[in-house]
C-alpha distance (Angstrom), angle and dihedral (degrees) to the residues before:
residue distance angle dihedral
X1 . . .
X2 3.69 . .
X3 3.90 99.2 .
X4 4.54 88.2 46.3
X5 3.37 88.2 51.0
X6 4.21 95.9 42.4
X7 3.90 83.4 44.2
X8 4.15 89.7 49.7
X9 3.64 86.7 47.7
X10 3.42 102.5 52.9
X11 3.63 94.7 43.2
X12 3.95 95.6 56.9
X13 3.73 88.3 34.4
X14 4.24 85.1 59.9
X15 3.83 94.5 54.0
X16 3.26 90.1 51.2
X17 3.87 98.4 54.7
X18 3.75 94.9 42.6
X19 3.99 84.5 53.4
X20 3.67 104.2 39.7
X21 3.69 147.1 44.1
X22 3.84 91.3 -131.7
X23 3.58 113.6 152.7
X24 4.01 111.9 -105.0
X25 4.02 92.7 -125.7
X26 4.20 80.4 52.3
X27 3.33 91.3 54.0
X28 3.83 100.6 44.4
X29 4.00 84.9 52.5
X30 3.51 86.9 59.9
X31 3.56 102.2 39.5
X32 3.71 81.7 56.5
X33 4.11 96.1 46.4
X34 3.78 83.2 46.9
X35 4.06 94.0 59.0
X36 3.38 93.7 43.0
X37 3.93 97.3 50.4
X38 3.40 92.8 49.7
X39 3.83 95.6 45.8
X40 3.98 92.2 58.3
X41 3.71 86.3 51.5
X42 3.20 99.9 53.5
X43 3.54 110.5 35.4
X44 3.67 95.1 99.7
X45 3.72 94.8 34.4
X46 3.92 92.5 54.5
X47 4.47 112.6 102.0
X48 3.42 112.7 160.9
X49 3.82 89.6 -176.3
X50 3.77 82.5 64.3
X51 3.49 109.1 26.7
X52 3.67 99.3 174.5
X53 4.01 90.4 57.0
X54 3.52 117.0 114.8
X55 4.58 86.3 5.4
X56 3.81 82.6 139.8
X57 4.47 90.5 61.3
X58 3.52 97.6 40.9
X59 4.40 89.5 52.9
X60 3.51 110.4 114.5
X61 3.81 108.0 -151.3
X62 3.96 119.4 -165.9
X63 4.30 106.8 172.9
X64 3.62 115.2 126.1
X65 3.86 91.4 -22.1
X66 4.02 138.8 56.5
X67 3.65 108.4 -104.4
X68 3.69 100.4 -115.6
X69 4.14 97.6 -125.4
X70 3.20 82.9 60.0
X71 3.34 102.0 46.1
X72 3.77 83.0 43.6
X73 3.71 91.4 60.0
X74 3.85 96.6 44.5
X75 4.39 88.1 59.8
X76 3.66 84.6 40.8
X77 4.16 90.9 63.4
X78 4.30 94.9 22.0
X79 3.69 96.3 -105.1
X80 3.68 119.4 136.3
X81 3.42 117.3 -110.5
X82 3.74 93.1 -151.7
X83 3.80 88.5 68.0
X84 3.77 101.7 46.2
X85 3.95 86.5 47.7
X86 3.87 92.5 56.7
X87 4.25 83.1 46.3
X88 4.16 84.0 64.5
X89 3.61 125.6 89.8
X90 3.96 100.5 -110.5
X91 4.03 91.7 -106.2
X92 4.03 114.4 32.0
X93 3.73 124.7 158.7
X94 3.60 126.4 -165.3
X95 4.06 126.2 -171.8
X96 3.87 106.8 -173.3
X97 4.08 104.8 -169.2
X98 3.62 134.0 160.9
X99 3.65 113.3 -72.2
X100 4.19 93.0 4.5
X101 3.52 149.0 46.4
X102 3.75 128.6 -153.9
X103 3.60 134.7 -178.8
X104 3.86 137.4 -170.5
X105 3.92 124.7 -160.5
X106 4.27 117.1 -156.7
X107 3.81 119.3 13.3
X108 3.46 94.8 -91.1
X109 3.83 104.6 35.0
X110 3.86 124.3 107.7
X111 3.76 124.9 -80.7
X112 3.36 102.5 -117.6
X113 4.31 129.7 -168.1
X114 3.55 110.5 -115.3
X115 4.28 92.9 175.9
X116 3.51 133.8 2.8
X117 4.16 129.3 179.0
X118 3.71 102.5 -111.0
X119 4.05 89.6 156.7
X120 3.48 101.9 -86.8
X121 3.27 117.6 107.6
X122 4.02 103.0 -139.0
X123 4.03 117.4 110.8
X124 3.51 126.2 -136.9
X125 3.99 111.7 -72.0
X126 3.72 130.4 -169.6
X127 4.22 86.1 -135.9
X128 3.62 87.5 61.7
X129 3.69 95.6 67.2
X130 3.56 101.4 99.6
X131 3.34 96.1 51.4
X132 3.84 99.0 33.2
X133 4.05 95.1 48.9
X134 3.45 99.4 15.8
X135 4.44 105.5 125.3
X136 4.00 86.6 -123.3
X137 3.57 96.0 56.5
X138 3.97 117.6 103.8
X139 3.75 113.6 -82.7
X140 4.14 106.3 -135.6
X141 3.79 81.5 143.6
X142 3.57 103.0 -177.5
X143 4.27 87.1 -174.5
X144 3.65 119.4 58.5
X145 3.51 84.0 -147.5
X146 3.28 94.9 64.0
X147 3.36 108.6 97.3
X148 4.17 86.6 64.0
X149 3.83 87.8 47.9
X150 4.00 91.0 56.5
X151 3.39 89.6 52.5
X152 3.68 101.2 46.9
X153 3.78 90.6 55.7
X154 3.62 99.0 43.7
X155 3.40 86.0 60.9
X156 3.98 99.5 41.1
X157 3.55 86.2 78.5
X158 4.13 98.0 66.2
X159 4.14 86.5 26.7
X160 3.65 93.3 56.0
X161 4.14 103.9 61.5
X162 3.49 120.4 139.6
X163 4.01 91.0 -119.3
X164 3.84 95.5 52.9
X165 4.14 119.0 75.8
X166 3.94 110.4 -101.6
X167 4.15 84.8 -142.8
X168 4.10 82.5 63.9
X169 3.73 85.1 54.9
X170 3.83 89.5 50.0
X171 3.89 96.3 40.4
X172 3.91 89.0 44.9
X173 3.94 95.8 53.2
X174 4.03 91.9 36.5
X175 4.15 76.3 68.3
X176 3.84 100.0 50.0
């Protein structure tokens, strides 16, 4: 659970940076609040045997409304959740199971893998993203949507800046 969770964390954690002028010790406080929330929930919704039981409890939904683990999180290290909301793209979709994480951003767009357990123990970090989406990296795509997914987040980067609208974000990657 510990490396879904990390993964989860460091995701949301991301979109908040590239959106924000939070203060890095801020953000680590709630990167922290934010692994810890979510590991009381889940602790007795967690089966690896089964890793799709209980998918439907561990979604975090952000549409028109802060998911409220997160929102739990943000009171938990005195951020406002107002501010990290705005930091989302309008429509984001998490699914934190055992041994992956996957996320989709606008209604329609494609439900892409953030992490999955290939037996190294490393989570999914935001200074991996050259390497991890980059076009020369080594294609053992274990999602045939993939290839859309790489894209998407190589492009998050320059999409997500604090002086463009997150709902162009969303409306741009609801097209891809």
């Amino acid at each position: 659970m510990k490396l879904e969770l990390l993964s989860t964390a460091n995701f949301l954690v991301h979109l908040v940076r590239l959106g924000s002028t939070i203060s890095e010790a801020k953000l680590n406080e709630f990167k922290s609040s934010l692994v810890e929330v979510l590991r009381r929930r889940y602790r007795d919704h967690w089966f690896p045997e089964k890793p799709f039981k209980g998918s439907g409890y561990r979604c975090i939904r952000n549409n028109g409304r802060m998911d409220p683990v997160i929102a739990q999180a943000c009171e938990v290290c005195g951020l406002d959740p107002q501010v990290i909301h705005a930091t989302f793209p309008s429509e984001l979709t998490l699914w934190i199971d055992p041994l992956e994480v996957s996320y989709r951003i606008g209604e329609n767009g494609s439900i892409c893998i953030l992490y999955q357990f290939t037996g190294l123990n490393e989570p999914w970090k935001p200074n991996n993203t050259k390497s991890f989406f980059s076009s020369e990296a080594t294609t053992t795509s274990l999602d045939p949507l993939d290839n859309n997914c790489s894209d998407t987040l190589r492009k998050m980067d320059y999409l997500l800046d604090p002086r463009k609208s997150v709902n162009q974000l969303a409306a741009y990657i609801s097209k891809v």
